[in-house]
GUVOMAR-702202 format. One record per atom (N, C-alpha, C, O): residue number from 1; atom name; x, y, z. Coordinates in steps of 0.05 Angstrom, whole numbers, plus 5000, padded with zeros to 4 digits. Layout:
<kelums>
nr:atom:px:py:pz
NUM:CA:X:Y:Z
...
</kelums>
This chain:
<kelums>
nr:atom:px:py:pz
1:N:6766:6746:3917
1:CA:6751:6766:3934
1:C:6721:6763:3927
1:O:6713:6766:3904
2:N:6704:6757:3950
2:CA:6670:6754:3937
2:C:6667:6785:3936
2:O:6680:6804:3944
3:N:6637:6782:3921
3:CA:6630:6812:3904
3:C:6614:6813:3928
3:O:6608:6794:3942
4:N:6608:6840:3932
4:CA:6595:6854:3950
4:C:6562:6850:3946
4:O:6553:6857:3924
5:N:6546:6841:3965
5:CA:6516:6843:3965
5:C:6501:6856:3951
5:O:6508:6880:3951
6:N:6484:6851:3938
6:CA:6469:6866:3926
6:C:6451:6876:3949
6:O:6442:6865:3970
7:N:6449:6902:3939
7:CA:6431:6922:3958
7:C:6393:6930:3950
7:O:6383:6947:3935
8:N:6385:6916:3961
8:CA:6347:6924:3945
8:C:6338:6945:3979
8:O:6348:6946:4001
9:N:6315:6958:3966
9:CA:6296:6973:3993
9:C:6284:6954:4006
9:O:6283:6931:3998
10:N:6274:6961:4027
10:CA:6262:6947:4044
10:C:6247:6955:4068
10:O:6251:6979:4074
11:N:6230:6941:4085
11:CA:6220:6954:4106
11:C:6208:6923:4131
11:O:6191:6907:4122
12:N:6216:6920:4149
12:CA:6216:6909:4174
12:C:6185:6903:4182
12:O:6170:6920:4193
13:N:6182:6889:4178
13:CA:6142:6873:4189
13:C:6143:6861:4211
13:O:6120:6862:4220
14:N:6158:6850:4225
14:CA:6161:6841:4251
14:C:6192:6835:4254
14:O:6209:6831:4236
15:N:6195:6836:4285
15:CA:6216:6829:4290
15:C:6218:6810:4309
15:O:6197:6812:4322
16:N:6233:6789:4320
16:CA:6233:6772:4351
16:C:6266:6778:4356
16:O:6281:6789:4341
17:N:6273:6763:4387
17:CA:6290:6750:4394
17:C:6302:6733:4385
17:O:6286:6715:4381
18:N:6324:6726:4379
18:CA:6339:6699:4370
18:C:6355:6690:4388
18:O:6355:6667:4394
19:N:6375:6711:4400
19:CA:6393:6709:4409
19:C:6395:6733:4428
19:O:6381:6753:4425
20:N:6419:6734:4454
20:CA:6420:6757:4467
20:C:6427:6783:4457
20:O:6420:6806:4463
21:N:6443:6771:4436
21:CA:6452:6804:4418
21:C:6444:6801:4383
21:O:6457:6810:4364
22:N:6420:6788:4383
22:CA:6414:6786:4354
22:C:6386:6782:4354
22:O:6375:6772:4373
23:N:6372:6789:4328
23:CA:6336:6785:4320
23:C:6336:6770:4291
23:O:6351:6767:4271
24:N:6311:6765:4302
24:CA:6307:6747:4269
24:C:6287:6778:4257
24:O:6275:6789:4275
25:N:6284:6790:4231
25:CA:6271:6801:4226
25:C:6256:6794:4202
25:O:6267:6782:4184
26:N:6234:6799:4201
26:CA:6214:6788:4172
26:C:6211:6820:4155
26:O:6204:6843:4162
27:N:6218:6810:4135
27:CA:6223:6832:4110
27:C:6204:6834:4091
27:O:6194:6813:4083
28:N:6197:6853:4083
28:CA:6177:6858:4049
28:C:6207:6876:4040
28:O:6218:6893:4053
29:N:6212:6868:4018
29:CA:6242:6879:3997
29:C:6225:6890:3973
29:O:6201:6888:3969
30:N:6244:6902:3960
30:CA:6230:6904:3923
30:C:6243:6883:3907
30:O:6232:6880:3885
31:N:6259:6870:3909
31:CA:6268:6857:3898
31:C:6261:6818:3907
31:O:6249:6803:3893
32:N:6272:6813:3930
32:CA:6262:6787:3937
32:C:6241:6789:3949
32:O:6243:6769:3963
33:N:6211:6804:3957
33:CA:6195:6796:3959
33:C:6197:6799:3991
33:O:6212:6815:4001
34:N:6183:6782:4005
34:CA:6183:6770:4029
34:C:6201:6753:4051
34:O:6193:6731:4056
35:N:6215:6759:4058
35:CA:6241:6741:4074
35:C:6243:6751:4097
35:O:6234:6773:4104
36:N:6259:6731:4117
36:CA:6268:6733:4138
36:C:6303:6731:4137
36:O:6318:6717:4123
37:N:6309:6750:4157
37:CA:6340:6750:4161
37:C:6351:6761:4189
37:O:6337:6775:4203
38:N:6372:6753:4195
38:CA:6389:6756:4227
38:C:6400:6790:4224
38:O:6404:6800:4202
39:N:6404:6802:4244
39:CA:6408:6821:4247
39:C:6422:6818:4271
39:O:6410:6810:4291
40:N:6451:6826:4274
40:CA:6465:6815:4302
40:C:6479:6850:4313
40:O:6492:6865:4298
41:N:6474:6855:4333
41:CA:6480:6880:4346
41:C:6460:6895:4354
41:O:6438:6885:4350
42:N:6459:6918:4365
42:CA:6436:6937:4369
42:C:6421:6944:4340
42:O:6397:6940:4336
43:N:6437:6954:4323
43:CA:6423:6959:4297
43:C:6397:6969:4311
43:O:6377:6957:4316
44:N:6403:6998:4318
44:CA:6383:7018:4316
44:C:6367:7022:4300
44:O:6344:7024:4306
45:N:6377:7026:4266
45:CA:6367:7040:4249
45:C:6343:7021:4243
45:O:6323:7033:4235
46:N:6342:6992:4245
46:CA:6334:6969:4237
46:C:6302:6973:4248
46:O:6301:6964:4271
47:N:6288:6978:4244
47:CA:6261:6982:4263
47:C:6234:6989:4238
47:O:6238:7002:4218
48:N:6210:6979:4244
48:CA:6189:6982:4235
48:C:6177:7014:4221
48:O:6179:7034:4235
49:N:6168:7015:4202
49:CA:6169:7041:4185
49:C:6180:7058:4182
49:O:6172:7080:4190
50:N:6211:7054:4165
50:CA:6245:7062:4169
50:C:6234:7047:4136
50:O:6221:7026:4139
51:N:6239:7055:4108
51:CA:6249:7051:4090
51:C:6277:7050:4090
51:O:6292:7070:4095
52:N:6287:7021:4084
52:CA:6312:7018:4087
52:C:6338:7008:4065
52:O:6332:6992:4047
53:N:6356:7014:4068
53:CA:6367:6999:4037
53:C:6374:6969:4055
53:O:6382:6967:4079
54:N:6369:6947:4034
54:CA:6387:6925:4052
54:C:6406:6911:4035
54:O:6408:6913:4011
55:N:6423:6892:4056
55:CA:6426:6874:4039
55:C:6444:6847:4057
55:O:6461:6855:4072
56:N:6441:6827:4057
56:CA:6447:6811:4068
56:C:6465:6784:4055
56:O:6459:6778:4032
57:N:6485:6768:4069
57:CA:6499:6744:4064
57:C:6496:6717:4080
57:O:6496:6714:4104
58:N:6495:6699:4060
58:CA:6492:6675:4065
58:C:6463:6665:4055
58:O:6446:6681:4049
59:N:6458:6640:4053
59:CA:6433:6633:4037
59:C:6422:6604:4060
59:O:6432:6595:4081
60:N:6400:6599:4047
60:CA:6379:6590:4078
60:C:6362:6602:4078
60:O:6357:6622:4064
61:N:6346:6589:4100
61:CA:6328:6608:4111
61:C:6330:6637:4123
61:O:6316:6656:4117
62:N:6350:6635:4142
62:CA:6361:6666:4155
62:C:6391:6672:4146
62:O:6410:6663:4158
63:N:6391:6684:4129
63:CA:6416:6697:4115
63:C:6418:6721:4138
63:O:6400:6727:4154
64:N:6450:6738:4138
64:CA:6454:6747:4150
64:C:6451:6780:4144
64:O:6458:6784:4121
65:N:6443:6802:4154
65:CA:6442:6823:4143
65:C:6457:6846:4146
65:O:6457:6862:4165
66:N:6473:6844:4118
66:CA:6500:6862:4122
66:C:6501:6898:4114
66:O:6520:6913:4118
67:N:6481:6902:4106
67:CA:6471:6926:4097
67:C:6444:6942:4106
67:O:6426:6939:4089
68:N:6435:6959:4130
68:CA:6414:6966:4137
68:C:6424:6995:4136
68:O:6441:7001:4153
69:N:6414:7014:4119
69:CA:6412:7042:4116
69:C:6388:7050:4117
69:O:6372:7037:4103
70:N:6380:7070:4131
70:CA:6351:7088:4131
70:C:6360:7105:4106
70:O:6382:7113:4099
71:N:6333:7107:4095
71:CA:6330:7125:4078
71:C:6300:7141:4077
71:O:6298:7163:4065
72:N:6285:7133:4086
72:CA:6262:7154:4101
72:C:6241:7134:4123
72:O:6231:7112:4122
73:N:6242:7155:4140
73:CA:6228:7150:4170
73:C:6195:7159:4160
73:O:6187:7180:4151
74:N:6178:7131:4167
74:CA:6147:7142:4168
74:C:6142:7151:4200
74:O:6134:7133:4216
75:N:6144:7173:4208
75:CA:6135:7174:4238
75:C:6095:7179:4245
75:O:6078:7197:4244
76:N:6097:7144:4252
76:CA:6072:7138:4253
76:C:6071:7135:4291
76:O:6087:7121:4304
77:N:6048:7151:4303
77:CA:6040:7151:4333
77:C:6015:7143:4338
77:O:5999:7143:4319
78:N:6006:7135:4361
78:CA:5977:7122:4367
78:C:5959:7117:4350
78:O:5964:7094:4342
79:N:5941:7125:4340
79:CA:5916:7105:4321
79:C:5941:7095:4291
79:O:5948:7073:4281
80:N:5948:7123:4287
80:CA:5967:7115:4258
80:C:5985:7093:4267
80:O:5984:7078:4248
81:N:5999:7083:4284
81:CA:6014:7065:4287
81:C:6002:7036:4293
81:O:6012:7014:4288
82:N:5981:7040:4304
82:CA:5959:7015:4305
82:C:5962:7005:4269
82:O:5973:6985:4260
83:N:5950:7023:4256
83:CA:5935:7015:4234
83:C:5964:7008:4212
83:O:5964:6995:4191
84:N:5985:7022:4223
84:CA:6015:7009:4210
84:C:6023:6982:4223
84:O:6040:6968:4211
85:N:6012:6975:4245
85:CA:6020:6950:4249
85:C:6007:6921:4245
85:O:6014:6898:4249
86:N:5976:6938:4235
86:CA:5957:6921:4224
86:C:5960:6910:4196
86:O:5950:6889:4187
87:N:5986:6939:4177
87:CA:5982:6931:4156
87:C:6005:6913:4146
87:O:6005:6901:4124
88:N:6030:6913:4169
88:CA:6055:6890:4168
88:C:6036:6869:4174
88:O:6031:6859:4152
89:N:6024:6858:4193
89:CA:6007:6840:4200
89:C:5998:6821:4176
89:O:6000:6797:4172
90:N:5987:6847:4158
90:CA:5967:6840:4134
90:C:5986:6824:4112
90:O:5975:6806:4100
91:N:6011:6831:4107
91:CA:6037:6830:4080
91:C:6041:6803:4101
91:O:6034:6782:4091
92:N:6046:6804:4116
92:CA:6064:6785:4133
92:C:6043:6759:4130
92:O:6050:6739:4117
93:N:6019:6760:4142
93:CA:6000:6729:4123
93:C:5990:6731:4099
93:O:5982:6709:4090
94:N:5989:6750:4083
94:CA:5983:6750:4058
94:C:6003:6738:4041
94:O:5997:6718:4027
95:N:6027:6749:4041
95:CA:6042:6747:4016
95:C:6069:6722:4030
95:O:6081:6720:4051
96:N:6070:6703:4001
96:CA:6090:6670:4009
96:C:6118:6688:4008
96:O:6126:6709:3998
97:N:6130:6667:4027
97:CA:6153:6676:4020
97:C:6177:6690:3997
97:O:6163:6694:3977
98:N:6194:6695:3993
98:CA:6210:6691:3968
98:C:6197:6692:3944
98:O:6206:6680:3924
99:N:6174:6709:3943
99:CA:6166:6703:3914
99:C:6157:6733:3916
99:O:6139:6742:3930
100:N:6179:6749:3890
100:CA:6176:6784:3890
100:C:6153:6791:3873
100:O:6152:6781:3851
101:N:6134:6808:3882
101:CA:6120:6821:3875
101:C:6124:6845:3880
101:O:6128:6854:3903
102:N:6125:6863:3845
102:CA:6129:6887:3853
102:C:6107:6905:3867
102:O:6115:6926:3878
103:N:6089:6900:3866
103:CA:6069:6919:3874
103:C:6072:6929:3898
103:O:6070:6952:3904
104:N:6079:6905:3917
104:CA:6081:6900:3949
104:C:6091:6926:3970
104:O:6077:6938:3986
105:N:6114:6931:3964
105:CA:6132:6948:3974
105:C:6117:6981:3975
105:O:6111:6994:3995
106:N:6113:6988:3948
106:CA:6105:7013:3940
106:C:6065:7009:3952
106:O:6054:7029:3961
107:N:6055:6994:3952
107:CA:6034:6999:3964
107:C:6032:7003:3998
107:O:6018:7018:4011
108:N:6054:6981:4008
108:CA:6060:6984:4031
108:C:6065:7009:4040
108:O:6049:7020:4054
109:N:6095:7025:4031
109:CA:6102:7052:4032
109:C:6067:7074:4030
109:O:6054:7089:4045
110:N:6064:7068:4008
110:CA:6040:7079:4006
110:C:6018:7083:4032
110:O:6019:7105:4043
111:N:6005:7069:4038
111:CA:5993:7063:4078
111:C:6015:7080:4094
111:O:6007:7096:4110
112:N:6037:7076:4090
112:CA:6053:7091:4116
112:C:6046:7120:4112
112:O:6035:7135:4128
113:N:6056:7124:4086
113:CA:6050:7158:4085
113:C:6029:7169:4073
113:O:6032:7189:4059
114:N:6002:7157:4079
114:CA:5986:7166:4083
114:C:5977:7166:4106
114:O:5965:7186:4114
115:N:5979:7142:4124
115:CA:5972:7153:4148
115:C:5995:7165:4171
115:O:5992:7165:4196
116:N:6013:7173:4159
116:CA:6045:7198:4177
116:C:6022:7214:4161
116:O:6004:7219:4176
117:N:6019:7220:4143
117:CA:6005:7252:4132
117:C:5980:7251:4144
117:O:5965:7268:4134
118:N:5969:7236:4165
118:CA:5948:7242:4179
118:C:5920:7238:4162
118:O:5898:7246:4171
119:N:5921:7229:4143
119:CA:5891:7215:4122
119:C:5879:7199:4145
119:O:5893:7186:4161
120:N:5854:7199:4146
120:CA:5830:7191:4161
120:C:5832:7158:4152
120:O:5831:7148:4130
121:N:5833:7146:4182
121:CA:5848:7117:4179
121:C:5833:7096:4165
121:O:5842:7076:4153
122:N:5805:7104:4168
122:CA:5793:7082:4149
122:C:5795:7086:4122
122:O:5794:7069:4105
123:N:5798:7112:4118
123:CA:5802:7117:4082
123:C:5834:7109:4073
123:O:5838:7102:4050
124:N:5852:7111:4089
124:CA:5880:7101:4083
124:C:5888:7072:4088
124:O:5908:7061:4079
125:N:5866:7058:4107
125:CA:5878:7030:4106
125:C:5848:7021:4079
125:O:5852:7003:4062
126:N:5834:7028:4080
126:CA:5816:7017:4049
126:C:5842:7017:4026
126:O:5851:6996:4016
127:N:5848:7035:4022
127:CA:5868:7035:4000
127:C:5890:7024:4002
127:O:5899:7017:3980
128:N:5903:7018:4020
128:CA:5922:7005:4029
128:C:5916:6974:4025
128:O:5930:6960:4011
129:N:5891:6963:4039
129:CA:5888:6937:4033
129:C:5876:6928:4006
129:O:5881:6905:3998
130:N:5863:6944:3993
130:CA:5860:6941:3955
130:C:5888:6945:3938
130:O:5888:6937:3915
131:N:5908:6956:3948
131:CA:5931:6956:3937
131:C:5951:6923:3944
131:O:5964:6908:3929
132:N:5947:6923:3967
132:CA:5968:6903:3971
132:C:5949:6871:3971
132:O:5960:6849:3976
133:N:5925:6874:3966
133:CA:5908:6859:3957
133:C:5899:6846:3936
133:O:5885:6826:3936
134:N:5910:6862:3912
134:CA:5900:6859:3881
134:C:5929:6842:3864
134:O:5927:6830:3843
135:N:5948:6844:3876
135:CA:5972:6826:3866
135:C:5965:6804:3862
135:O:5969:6793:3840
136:N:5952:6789:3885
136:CA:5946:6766:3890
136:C:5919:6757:3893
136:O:5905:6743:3908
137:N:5916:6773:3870
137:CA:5880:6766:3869
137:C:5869:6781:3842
137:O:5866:6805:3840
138:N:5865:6762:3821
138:CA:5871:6771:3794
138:C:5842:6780:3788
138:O:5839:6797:3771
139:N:5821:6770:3799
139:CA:5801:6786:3793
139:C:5804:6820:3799
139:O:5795:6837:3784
140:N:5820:6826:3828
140:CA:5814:6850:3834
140:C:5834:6865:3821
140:O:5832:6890:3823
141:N:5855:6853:3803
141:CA:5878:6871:3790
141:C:5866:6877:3764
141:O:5871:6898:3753
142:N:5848:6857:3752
142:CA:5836:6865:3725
142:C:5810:6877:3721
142:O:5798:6880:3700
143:N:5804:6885:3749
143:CA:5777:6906:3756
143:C:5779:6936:3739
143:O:5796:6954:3743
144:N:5760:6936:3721
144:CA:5763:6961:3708
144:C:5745:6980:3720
144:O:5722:6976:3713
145:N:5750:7000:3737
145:CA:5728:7008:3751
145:C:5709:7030:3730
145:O:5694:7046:3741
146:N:5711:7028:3706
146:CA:5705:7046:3688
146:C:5672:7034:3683
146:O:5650:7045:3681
147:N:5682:7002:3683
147:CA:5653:6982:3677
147:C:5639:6985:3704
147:O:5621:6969:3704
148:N:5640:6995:3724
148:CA:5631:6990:3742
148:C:5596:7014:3743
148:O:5595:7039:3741
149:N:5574:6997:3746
149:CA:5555:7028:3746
149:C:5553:7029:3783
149:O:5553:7014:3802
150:N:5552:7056:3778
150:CA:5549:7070:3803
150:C:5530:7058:3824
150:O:5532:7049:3847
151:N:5514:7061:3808
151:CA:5485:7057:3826
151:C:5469:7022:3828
151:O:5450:7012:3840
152:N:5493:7010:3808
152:CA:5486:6984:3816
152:C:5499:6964:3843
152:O:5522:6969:3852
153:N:5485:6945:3852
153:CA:5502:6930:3869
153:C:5518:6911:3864
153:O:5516:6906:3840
154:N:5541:6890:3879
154:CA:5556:6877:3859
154:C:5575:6861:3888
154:O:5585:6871:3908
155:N:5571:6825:3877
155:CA:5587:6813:3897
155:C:5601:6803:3885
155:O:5598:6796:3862
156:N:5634:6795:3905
156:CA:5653:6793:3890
156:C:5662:6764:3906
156:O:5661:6767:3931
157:N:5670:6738:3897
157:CA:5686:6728:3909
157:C:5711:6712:3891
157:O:5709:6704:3868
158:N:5732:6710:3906
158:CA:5754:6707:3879
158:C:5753:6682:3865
158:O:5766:6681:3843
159:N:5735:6654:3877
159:CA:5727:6640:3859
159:C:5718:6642:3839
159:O:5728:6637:3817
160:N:5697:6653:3846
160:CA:5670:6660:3829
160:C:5670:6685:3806
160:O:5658:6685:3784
161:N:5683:6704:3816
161:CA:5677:6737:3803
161:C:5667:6751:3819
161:O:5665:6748:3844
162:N:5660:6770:3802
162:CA:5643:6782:3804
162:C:5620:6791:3793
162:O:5622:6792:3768
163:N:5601:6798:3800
163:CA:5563:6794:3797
163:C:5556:6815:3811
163:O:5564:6825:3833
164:N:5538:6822:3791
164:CA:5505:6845:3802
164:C:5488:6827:3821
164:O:5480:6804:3821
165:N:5485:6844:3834
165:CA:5461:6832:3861
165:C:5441:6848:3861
165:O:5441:6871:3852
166:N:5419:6833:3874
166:CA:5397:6851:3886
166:C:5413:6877:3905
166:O:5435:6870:3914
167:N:5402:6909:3911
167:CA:5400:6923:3929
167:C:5399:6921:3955
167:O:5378:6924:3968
168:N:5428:6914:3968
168:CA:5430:6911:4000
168:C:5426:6886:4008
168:O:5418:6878:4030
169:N:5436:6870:3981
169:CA:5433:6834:3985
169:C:5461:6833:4010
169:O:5477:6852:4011
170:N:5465:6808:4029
170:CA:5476:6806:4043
170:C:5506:6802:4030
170:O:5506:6793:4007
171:N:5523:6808:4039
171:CA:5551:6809:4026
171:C:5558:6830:4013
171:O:5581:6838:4016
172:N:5540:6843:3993
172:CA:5538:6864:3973
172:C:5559:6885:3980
172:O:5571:6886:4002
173:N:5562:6904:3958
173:CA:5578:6924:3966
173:C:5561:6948:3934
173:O:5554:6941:3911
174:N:5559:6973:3946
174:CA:5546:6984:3922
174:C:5566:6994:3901
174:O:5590:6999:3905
175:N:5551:6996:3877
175:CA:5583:7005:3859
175:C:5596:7032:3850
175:O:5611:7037:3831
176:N:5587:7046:3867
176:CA:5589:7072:3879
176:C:5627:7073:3892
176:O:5648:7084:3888
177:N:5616:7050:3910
177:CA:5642:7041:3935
177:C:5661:7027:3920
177:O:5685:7034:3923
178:N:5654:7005:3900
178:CA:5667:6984:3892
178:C:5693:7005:3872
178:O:5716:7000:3865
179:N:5675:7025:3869
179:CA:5687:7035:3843
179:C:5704:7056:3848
179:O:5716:7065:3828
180:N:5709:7071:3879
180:CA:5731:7080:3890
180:C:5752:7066:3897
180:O:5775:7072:3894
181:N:5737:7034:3913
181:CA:5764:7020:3912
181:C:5774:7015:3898
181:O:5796:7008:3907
182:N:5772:7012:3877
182:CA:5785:7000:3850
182:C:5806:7022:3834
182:O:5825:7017:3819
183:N:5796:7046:3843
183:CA:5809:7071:3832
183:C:5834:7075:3845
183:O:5855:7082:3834
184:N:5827:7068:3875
184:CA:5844:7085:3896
184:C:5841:7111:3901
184:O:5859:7127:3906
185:N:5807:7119:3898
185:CA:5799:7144:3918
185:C:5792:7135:3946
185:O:5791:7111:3950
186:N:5786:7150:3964
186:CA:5770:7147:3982
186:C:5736:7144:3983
186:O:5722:7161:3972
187:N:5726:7121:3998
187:CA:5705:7115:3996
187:C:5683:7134:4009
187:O:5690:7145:4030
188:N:5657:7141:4000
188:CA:5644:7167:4014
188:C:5635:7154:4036
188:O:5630:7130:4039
189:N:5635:7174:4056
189:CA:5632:7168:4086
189:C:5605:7151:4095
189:O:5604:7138:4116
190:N:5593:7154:4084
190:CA:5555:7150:4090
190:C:5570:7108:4080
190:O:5559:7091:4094
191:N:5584:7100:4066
191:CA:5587:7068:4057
191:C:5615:7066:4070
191:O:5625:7045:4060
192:N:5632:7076:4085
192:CA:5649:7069:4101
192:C:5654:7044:4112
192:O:5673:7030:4106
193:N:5627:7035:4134
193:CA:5633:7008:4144
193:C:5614:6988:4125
193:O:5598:6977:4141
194:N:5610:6983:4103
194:CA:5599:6968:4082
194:C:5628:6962:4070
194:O:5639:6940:4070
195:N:5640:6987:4060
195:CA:5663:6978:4048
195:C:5689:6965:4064
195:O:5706:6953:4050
196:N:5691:6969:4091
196:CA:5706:6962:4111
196:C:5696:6934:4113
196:O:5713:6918:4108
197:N:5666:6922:4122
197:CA:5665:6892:4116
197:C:5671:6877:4088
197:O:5683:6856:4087
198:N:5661:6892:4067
198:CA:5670:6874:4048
198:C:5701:6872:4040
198:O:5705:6853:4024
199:N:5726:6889:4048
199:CA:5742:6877:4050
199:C:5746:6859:4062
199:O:5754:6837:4054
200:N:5740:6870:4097
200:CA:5750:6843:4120
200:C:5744:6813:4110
200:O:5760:6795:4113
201:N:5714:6811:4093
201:CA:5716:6788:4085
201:C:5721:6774:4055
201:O:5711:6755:4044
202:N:5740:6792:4048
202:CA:5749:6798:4022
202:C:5781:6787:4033
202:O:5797:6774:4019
203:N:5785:6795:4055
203:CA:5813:6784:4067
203:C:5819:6761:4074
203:O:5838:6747:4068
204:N:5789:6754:4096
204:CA:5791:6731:4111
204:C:5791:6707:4086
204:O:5804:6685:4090
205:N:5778:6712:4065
205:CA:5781:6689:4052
205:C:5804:6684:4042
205:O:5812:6660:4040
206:N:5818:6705:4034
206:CA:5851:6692:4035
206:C:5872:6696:4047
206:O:5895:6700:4037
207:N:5863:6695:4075
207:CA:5873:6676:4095
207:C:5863:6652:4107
207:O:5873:6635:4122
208:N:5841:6655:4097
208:CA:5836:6620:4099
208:C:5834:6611:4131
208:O:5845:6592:4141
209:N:5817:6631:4143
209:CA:5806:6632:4170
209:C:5835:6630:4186
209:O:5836:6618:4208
210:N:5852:6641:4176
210:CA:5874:6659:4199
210:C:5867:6680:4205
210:O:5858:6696:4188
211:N:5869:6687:4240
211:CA:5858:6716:4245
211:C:5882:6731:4246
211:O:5904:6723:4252
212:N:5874:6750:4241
212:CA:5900:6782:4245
212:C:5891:6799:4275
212:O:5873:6815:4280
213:N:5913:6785:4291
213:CA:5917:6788:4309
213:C:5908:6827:4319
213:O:5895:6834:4339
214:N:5919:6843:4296
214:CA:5916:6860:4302
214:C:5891:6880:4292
214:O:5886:6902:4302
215:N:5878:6869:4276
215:CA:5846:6878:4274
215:C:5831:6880:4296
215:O:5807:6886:4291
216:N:5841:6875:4330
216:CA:5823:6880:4348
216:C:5833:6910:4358
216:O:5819:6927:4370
217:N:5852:6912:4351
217:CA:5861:6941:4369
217:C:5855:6968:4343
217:O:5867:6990:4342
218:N:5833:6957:4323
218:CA:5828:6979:4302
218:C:5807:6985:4314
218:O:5793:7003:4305
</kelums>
């Protein structure tokens, strides 16, 4: 008798067609990381910001998925569901396949319910993208925002580091801003879209001039 699946959380980043009565779905897990798997039937429960238990059989690329339980619903509507589908978007070219990072999941969850609890979308996807950002980017995980001075300026690229700049040098970000993101407060309103570009291009570089489809409907 084979042993029964192991069961990890999970949550649904995109879905397609495969078949008339089946989808291929792309997964962020706590346990394996990033994967895709078949889902054959209606499987209601199976749908985008639905924390789910899973668990699936067979090995490959698309294993089959024998276990989809809800275990809490993010009910995300108009701007909030934009900015949830920006941030599957984001996990989905950011992070390789099959390779678990714990951070992933819980920062992910994190973005959902802050923006279902209605947090002001640019302050909830900033934090959202420095969370699911810093796994895979070791300068920004070993950022002590403690060293950071306030009132100085500071450019960061993940080659390079990070460096003090002149005052409102191009790229810059002040360390006022640098030093909420790093915390995971919200950034003060007056450096909003300063800190909103220096992620975007804090992103784009690793994606490696892939665009996110869904950064136009933000």
């Amino acid at each position: 008798m084979s042993a029964a699946p192991a069961v990890t959380q999970g949550v649904v980043l995109h879905a397609r067609a495969l078949r008339e009565n089946s989808r291929v779905l792309d997964l962020m897990t706590a346990e394996a990381g990033r994967l895709s798997a078949v889902v054959r039937g209606k499987a209601g429960s199976v749908q985008p910001f639905v924390l789910l238990d899973l668990a699936w059989r067979g090995r490959g690329e698309l294993p089959t998925l024998s276990v989809a339980e809800q275990q809490r619903v993010y009910p995300l509507t108009g701007r909030a569901l934009v900015c949830g589908l920006y941030l599957n978007e984001l996990v989905l070219r950011l992070y390789p396949r099959e390779a678990p990072i714990p951070e992933a999941l819980p920062a992910l969850l994190a973005g959902y319910a802050r923006l279902a609890a209605g947090e002001r979308a640019d302050a909830a996807l900033r934090r959202a993208e420095w969370a699911l950002l810093a796994p895979l980017d070791s300068g920004l995980e070993h950022l002590d925002p403690a060293e950071l001075d306030p009132d100085a300026w500071y450019r960061y690229d993940p080659s390079a580091g990070l460096e003090g700049v002149a005052a409102g040098r191009g790229e810059a970000i002040p360390g006022v801003a640098l030093r909420a993101l790093a915390s995971g407060h919200a950034v003060p309103d007056n450096l909003a879209r300063i800190s909103r570009d220096f992620m975007r291009r804090l992103i784009d570089t690793h994606l490696a001039g892939r665009p996110l489809r869904t950064r136009s409907l933000l």
